[in-house]
C-alpha positions, 0 to 999 in steps of 0.5 A: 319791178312791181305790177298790178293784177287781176286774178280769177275774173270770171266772165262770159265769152263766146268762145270755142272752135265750133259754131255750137260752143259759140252760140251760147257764153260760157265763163272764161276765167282771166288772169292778168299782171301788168308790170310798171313802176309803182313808186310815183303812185306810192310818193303821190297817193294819187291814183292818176299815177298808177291804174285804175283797177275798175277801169282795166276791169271794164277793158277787160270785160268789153273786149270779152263781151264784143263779139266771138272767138274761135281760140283762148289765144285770140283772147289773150292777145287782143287783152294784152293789146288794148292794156298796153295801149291803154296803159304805161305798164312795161309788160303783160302777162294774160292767163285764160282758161274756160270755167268748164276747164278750170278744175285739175288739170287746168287747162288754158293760155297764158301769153306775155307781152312786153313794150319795146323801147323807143328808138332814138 
């Protein structure tokens, strides 16, 4: 299957487990791969077949920048959601670690979420 990704976006989160590491952003690096077909995409040379990467950068980046969050998984989940949603792409992978933490040994959250097929 093919996928898409965005890879070592840094941006700034309000993020942690106490009030203190809230108050201020810090940088969260963001990884994600979405997996769809890309073949129409290729056929057509048309990007209305495939995504946009600015776009889901933009996503990524507003659901980072609206408000606070107590865990990485959190995070990771409310990504996973919106490119699903905002996508036709089969399944996600969301990888998350704070920039504090992105030296060795890397420590962060990676989930995977896939869509479940319609019921007939």
């Amino acid at each position: 299957m093919d996928r898409i990704f965005i890879h070592s976006l840094t941006l700034p989160c309000r993020i942690g487990i106490t009030e203190d590491e809230r108050r201020q952003p810090q940088g969260v690096v963001v990884d994600v791969d979405m997996v769809l077909d890309l073949s129409r995409a290729a056929k057509t040379r048309d990007v209305a077949d495939t995504i946009d990467y600015r776009e889901a950068r933009l996503l990524i980046s507003g659901v980072m920048s609206k408000g606070q969050f107590k865990l990485l998984e959190t995070l990771a989940e409310e990504i996973a959601v919106l490119l699903m949603a905002k996508f036709d792409i089969e399944r996600v992978s969301v990888k998350i670690r704070k920039q504090k933490y992105s030296s060795a040994p890397t420590i962060g959250v990676e989930i995977e979420r896939e869509r479940r097929p319609k019921s007939r």
